[in-house]
C-alpha positions in Angstrom: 21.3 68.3 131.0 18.8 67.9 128.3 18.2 64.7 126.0 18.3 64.9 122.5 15.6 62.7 121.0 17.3 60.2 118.1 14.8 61.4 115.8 16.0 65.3 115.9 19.4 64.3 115.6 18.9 61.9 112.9 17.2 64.6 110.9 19.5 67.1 111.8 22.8 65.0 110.5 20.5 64.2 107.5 19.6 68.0 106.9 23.5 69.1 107.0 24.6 66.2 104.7 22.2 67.4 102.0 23.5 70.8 102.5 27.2 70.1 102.3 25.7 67.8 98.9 24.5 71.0 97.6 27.1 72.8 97.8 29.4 70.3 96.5 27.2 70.4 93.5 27.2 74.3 93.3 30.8 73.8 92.8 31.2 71.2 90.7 28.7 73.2 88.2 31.2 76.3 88.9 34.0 74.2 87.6 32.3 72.7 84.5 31.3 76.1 83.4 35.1 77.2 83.8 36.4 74.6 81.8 33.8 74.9 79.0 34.4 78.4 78.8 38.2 77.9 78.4 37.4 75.3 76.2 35.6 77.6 73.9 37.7 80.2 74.1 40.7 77.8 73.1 38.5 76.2 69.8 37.8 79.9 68.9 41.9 80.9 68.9 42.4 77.7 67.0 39.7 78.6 64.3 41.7 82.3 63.9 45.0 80.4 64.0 43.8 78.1 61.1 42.5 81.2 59.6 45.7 83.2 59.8 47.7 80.0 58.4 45.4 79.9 55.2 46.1 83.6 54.4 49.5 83.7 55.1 50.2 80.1 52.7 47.3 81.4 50.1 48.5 84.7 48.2 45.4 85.3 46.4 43.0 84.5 50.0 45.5 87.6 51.5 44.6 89.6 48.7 41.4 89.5 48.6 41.0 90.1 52.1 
């Protein structure tokens, strides 16, 4: 049976934590970008909605446009 030397296996538990770090990170990024995305899609459809409302209670905005 052969030894493992402290050192290796030291470095090795040390090498796969940083891994499994970086891919926590990778997803966490993922995530954030999701829910800024949604965000901004959600702030444009309230802009249109506010839009829409202001024609619809302005008569002269609707006809001009």
């Amino acid at each position: 049976m052969k030894k493992i030397d402290i050192r290796q296996a030291v470095a090795l538990v040390a090498n796969l934590g940083v891994v499994v770090g970086l891919v926590f990170v990778a997803l966490e990024v993922r995530q954030s970008r999701i829910a800024t995305e949604l965000q901004s899609v959600s702030d444009v459809m309230n802009g249109w909605t506010s839009l829409n409302e202001g024609i619809a209670h302005e008569p002269h905005v609707a006809r001009v446009l």
